[in-house]
C-alpha atoms as a printed R data frame, in Angstrom:
    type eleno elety resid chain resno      x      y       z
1   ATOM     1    CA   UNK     A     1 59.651 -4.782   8.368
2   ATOM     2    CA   UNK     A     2 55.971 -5.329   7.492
3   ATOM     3    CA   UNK     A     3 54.029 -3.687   4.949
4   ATOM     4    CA   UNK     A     4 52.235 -0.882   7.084
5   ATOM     5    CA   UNK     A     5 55.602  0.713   8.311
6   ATOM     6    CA   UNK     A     6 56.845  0.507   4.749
7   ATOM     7    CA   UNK     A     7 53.869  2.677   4.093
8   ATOM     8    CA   UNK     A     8 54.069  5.112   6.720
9   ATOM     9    CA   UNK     A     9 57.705  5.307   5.749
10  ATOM    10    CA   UNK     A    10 57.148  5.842   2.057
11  ATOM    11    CA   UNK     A    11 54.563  8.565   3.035
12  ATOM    12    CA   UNK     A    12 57.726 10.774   5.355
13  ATOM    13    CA   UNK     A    13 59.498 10.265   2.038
14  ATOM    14    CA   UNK     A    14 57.242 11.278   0.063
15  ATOM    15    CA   UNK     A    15 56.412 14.273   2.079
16  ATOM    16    CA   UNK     A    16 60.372 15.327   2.108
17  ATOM    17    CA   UNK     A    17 60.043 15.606  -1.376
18  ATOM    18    CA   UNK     A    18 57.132 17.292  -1.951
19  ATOM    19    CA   UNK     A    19 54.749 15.066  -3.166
20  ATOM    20    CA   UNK     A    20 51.994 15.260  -0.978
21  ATOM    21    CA   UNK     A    21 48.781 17.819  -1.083
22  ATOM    22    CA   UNK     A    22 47.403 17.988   2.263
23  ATOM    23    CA   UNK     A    23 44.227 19.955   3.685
24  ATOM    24    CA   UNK     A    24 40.569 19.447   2.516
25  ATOM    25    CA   UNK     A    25 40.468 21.494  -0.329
26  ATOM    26    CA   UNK     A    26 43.813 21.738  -1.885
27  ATOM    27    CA   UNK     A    27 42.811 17.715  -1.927
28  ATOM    28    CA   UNK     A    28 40.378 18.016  -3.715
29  ATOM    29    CA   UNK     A    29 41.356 20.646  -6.023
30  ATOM    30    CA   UNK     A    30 44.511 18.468  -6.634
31  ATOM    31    CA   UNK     A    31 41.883 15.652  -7.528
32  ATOM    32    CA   UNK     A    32 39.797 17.735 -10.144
33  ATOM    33    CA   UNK     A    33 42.816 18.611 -12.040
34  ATOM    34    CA   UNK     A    34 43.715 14.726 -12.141
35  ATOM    35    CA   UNK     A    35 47.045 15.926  -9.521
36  ATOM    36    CA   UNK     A    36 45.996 13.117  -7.068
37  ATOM    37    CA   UNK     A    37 47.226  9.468  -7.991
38  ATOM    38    CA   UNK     A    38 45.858  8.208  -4.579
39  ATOM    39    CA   UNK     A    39 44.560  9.684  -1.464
40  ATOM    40    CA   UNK     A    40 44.553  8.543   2.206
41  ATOM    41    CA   UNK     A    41 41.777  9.539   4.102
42  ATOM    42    CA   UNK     A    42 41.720  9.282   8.100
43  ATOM    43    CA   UNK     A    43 39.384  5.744   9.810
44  ATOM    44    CA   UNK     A    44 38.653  8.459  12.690
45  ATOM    45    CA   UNK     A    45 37.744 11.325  10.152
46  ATOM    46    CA   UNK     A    46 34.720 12.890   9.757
47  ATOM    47    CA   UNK     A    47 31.225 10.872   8.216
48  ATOM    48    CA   UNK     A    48 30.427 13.954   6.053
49  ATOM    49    CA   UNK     A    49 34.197 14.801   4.669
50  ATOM    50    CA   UNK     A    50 34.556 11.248   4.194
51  ATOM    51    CA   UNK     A    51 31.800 11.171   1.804
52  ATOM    52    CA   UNK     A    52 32.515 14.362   0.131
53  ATOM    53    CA   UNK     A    53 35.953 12.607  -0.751
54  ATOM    54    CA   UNK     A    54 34.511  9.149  -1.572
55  ATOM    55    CA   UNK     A    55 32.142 10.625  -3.812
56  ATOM    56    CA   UNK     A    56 35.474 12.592  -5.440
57  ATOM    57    CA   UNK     A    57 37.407  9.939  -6.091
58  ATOM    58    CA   UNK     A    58 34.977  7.693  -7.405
59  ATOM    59    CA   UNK     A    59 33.570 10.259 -10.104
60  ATOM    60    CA   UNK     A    60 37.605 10.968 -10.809
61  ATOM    61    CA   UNK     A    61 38.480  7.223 -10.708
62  ATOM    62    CA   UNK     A    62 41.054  7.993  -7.755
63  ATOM    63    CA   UNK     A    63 42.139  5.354  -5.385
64  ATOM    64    CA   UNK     A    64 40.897  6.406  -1.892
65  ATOM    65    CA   UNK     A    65 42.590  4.950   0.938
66  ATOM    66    CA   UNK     A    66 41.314  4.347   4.459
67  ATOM    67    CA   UNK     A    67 43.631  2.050   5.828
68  ATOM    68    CA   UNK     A    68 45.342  4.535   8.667
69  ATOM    69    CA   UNK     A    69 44.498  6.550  11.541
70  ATOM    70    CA   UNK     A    70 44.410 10.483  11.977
71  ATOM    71    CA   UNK     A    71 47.436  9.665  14.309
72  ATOM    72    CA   UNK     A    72 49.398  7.367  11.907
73  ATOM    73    CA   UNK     A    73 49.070  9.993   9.371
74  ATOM    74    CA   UNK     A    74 50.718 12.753  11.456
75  ATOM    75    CA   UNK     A    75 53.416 10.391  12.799
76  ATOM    76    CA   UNK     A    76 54.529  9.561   9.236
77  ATOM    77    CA   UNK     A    77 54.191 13.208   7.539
78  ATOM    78    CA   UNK     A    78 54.881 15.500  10.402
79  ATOM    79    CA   UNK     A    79 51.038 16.834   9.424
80  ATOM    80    CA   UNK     A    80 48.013 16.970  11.634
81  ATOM    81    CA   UNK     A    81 45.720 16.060   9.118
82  ATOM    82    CA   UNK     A    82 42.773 13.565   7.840
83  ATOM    83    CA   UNK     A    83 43.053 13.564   4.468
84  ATOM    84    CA   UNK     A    84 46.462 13.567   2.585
85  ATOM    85    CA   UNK     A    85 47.153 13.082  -1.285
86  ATOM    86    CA   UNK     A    86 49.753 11.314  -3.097
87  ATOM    87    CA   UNK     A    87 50.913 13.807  -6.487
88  ATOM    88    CA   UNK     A    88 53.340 11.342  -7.641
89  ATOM    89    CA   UNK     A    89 52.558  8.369  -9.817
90  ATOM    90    CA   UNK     A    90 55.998  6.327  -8.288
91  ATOM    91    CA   UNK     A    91 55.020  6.625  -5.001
92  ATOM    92    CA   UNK     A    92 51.240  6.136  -5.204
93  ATOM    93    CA   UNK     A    93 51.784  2.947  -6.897
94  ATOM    94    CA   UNK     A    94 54.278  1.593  -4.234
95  ATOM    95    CA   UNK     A    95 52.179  2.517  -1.662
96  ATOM    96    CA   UNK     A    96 49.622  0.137  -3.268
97  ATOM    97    CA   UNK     A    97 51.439 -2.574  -3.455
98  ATOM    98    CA   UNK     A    98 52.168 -2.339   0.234
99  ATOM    99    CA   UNK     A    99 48.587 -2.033   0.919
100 ATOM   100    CA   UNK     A   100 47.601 -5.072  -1.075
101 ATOM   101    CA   UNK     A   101 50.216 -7.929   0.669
């Protein structure tokens, strides 16, 4: 199975058990109280959200993910949305180390 699907798997996991913050500004609230380990944003999102979120996660030093589509996103979390949140440390750092092979 290559790395991508092992992502988008991990993420339906990870959404089963909670440990995702989705919506723009539970996001970022989760990333101002240091909730957020990593966060996926959508490659068809918005210009202006994206750098709302970019700007974020620098300043919070959170990884910030771009690596999926809006559609990807929803297939693997059941969720319509662009920008998704990882509040577990276990997962987010799995779902690195698919991202970097």
């Amino acid at each position: 199975m290559e790395n991508k699907q092992k992502l988008l798997n991990l993420l339906g996991l990870a959404r089963r058990a909670g440990k995702l913050v989705t919506g723009e500004e539970m996001v970022l609230s989760a990333v101002r109280s240091n909730k957020a380990n990593l966060v996926f944003f959508a490659q068809d999102g918005g210009a202006s959200s994206k750098k709302k979120f970019t700007d974020k996660t620098n300043s919070y030093d959170v990884a910030f993910i771009t690596a999926l589509t809006r559609q990807e996103l929803a297939d693997a979390t059941g969720l319509a949305r662009t920008v998704i949140a990882v509040a577990d440390r276990g997962f987010a750092k799995k779902m690195r180390e698919y991202l970097e092979l």
